[in-house]
Each structure stands twice: as C-alpha cells, then as structure tokens.
C-alpha positions in Angstrom: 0.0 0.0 0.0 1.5 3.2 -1.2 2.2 6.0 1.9 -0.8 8.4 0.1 -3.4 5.4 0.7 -2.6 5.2 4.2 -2.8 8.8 4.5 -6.0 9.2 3.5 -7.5 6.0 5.2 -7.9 7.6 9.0 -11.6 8.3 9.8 -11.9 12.1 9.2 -13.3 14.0 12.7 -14.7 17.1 11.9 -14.6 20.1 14.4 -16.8 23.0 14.8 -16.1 25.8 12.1 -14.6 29.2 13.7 -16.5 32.3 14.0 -17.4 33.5 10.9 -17.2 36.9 10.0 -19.1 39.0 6.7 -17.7 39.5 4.2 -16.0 36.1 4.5 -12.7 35.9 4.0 -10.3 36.9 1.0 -7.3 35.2 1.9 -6.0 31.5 2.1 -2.6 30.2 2.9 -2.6 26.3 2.1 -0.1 24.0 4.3 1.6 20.5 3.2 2.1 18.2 5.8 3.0 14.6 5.5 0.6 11.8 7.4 2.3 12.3 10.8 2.0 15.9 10.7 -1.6 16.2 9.8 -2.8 13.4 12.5 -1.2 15.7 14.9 -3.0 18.9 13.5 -6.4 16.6 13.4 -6.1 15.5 16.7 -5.2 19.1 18.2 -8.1 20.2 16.3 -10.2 17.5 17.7 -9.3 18.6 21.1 -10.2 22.2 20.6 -13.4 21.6 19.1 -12.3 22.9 15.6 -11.8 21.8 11.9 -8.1 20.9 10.8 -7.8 24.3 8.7 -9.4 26.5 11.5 -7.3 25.3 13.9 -4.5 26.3 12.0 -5.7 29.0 11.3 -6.6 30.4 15.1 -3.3 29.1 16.0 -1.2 30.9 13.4 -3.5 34.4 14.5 -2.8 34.0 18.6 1.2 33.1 17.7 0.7 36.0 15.7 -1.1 38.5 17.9 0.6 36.8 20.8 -2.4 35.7 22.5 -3.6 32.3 24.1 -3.8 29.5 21.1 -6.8 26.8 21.0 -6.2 24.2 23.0 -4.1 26.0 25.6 -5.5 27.0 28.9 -6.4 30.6 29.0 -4.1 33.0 31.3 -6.6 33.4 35.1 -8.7 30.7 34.2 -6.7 27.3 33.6 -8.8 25.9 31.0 -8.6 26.0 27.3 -11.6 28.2 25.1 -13.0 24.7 24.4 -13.6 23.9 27.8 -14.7 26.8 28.8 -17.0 27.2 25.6 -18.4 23.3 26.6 -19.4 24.9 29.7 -21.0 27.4 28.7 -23.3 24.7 27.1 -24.3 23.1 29.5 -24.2 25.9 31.7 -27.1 27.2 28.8 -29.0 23.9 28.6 -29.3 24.1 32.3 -30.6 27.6 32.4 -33.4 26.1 29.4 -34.6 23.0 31.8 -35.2 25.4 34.6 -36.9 27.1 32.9 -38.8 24.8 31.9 -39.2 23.5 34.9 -40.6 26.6 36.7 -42.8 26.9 33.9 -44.3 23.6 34.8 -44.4 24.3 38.4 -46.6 26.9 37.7 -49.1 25.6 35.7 -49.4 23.0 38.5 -49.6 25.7 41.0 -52.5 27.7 39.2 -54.1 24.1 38.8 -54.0 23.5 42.8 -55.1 27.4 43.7 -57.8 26.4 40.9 -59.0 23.1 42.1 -58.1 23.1 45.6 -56.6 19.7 44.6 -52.5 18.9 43.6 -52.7 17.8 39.6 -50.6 14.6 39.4 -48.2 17.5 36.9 -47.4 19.0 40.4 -45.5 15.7 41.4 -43.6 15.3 38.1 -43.0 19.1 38.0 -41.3 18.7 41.7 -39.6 15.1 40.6 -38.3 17.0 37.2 -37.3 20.0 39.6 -35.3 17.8 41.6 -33.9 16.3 38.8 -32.6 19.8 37.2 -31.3 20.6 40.8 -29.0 17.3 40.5 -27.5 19.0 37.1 -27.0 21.8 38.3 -24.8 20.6 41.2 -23.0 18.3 38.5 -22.2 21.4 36.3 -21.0 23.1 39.8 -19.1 20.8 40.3 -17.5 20.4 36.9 -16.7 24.3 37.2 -15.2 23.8 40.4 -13.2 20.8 39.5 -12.0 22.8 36.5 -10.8 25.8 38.3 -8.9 24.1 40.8 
C-alpha cells in the first residue's frame, strides 16, 4: 500500500467551524504536511473543538497577535476556550430545563389554587425540579473541578 493510501484511510473527525465573519474571508494560505504531521494537527483540532484548517488557522493568529492558542489554557482561568465554551453549554441547557421547569411548576400551581386539589403534573414538575437541581450541582461541580 503506497504511503498516500494510508494517508487518506484515518476516519476524518470534523470540528466546529470558527467564527465567521461577513464578508467572508479573501485570503488563504494552504499547508503541506506529511501523514504524521496532519494526525497531529487533526487530533489538536479535535481537542479544541475545531476543523483541521481552522485550527491552524486560530493558531497561526494568537502566535501572531501573541495571545492564548486553542487548546491551551487561557491565562486566570486554567482551562482551554473549548472547555470553557463546553461549559457554557451546559451551563445554557441548564438555564433552558429550569426554565422549563418553573414553567411547569406553575401551571401546577395555578391548577391547585384552581381546584383546591395537587394535579398529578405538580409531582412530576417537583420530581423534574429535583432532577434539574441534580444538574446543576453536577455542572458546579465540573466548574469547580475545572478551576482548581
């Protein structure tokens, strides 16, 4: 098998794209990199959440501006953009189930002040509540664990 076969045979893992800006961009620099070389830029990539070519290309723009590259922990904080970008999501759904939740609670509520009876929806509300509590310790947690 000839050495461009077995470059090409690795499973391709696709990142997020960077932040894209209008108008796009003008500009492109292209790389060459033999199979060892670009494994190592697709799993760096990987790790910061990125595509191959926008990882090299956020990387070449903080060595340039002399700022914090993907991947690398950010200066106060310990923990790469990616990280701290994953918890932001979760940090978001969590924020979206309780609100959810508290919606729920009070359409329960209203039912009991209407009925003078607690809707069966008032016990899942409160077992979904509890629930949404338990993930929100977790993501403390994570936060904490992260910042140590």
């Amino acid at each position: 098998m000839s050495s461009a076969a077995s470059d090409t045979a690795a499973p391709t893992i696709r990142g997020g794209d960077r932040r894209h800006q209008f108008p796009g961009r003008r500009h492109r620099i292209n790389l060459r990199l033999d199979g060892a070389e670009h494994q190592q830029i697709t799993t760096a990539a990987a790790r910061s959440d990125l595509t191959p070519a926008g990882y090299c290309a956020e990387t070449a723009l903080a060595n340039a501006r002399s700022t914090t590259p993907p991947g690398q922990p950010l200066p106060d904080l310990g923990i790469s953009r990616a990280e701290l970008a994953q918890l932001q999501r979760h940090l978001f759904d969590t924020r979206n189930q309780l609100a959810r939740v508290g919606n729920n609670l009070n359409q329960a509520v209203t039912a009991l002040h209407t009925t003078s009876r607690a809707p069966a929806a008032l016990d899942e509300a409160a077992d979904r509540c509890r629930q949404v509590i338990e993930l929100v310790e977790a993501t403390i947690t994570a936060v904490d664990r992260r910042l140590r």
